[in-house]
TORKOLLO-26320 format. One record per residue (C-alpha): y, x, z. Coordinates in steps of 0.25 Angstrom, whole numbers, padded with zeros to 4 digits, always signed. Layout:
<rs>
YXZ ...
</rs>
This chain:
<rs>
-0054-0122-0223 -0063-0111-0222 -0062-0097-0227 -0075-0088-0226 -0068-0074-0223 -0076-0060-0228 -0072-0046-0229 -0076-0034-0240 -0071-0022-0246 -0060-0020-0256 -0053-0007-0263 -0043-0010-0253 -0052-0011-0241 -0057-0021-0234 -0054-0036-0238 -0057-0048-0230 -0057-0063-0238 -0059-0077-0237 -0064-0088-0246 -0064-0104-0243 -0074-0112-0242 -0073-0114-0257 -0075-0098-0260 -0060-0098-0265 -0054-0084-0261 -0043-0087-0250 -0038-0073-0244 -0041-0059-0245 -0036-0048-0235 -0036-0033-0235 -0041-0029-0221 -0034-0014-0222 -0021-0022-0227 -0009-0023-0217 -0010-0039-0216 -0004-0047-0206 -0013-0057-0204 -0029-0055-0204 -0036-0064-0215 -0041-0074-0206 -0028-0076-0201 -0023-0079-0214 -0033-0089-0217 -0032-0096-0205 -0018-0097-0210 -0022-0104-0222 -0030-0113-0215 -0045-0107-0217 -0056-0107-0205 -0062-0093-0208 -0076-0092-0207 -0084-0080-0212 -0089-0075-0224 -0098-0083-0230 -0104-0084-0245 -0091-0088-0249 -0085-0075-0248 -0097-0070-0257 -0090-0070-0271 -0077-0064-0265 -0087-0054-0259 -0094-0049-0270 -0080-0048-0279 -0072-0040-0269 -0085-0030-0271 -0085-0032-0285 -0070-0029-0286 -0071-0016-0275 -0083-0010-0285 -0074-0013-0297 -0082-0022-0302 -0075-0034-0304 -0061-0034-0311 -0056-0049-0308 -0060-0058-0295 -0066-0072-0298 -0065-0077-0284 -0060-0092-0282 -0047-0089-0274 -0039-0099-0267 -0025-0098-0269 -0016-0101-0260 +0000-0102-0259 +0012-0107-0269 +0010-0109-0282 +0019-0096-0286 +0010-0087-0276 -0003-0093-0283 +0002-0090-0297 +0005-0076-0293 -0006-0076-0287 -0016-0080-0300 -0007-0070-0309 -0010-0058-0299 -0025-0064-0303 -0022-0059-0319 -0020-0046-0314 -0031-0038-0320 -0038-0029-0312 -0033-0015-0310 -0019-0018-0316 -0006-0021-0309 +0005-0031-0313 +0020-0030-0307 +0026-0041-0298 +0035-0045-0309 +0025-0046-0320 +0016-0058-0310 +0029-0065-0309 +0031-0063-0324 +0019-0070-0325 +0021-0082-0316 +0035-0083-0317 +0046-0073-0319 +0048-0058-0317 +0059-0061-0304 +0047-0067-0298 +0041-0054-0293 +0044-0054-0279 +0039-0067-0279 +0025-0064-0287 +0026-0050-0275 +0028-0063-0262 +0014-0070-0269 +0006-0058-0269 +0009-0055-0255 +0004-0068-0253 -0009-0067-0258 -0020-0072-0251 -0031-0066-0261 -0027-0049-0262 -0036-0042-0272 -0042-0056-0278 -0027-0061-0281 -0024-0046-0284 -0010-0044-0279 -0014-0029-0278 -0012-0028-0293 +0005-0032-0293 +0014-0021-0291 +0028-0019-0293 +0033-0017-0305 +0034+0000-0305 +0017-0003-0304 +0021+0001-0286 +0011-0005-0277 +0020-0016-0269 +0016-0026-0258 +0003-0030-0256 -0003-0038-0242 -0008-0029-0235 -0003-0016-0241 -0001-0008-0252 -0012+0003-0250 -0023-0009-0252 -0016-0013-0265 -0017+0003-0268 -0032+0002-0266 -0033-0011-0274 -0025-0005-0286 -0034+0009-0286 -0047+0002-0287 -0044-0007-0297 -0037+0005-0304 -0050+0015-0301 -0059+0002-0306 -0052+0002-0320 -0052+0018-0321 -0067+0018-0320 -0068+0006-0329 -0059+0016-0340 -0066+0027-0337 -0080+0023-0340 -0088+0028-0350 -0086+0021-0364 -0098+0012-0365 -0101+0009-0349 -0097-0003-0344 -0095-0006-0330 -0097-0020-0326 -0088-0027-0322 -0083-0040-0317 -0071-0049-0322 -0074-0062-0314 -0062-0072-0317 
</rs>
């Protein structure tokens, strides 16, 4: 397996990610997180040869910019998802998450299962390969804090205020203005 590898910009900083040889989304790492192991060396984990960037990486490319413009409210990246059936289920709720709003643990485990599974929905989103795409950033605790996220809660900070500052200027503008923007998915 391959995996072309790119970096861009986020609201959180620098992001560097991966796509197969398909264009499915594999990993995505924040490069000014506190992470343990560098995005290369968890691909090679998962088995993937790294190879640059390549015209793979173009759609991610041009979404991530779209999204840091505040331009585009919902990714329609083809993501590979990879680990237990219960991490992939959390994972594909976190996806109905609209963008600029928060759900709690517990009300994802309501969702896939029952609300005594909120430490276990906080386990899958720690293990989430696909941060910003699969947005993790938007579950916090059930008081509305901001808890655990790979890498560090300021990044989860930055995330939560841009899409916050996105859907201010969206209520803001002047009745009769439209601002274009994009709902792929």
């Amino acid at each position: 397996m391959i995996a072309s590898l790119d970096q861009t910009d986020s609201p959180a900083g620098p992001i560097a990610f991966a796509v197969n040889e398909a264009g499915e989304l594999v990993r995505i790492s924040f490069l000014d997180g506190v992470n343990e192991f560098t995005i290369g060396e968890e691909l090679a984990r998962d088995g993937y040869k790294v190879s640059p960037a390549s015209e793979l990486t173009t759609p991610a490319r041009e979404q991530f910019d779209a999204y840091n413009r505040g331009e585009l409210l919902t990714f329609d990246l083809p993501v590979a998802l990879h680990g237990t059936e219960w991490q992939k289920r959390v994972w594909r709720e976190l996806m109905n998450i609209p963008f600029g709003q928060t759900r709690s643990y517990g009300e994802i485990a309501a969702v896939v299962c029952t609300t005594r599974a909120s430490r276990a929905v906080g386990r899958a989103n720690a293990t989430n390969p696909i941060p910003l795409v699969v947005p993790c950033h938007r579950v916090v605790g059930a008081d509305g804090s901001l808890t655990g996220f790979g890498g560090g809660l300021h990044l989860k900070q930055a995330l939560l205020e841009h899409e916050r500052r996105i859907v201010q200027q969206m209520e803001d503008a002047p009745e009769g203005t439209q601002r274009t923007l994009l709902h792929a998915g």
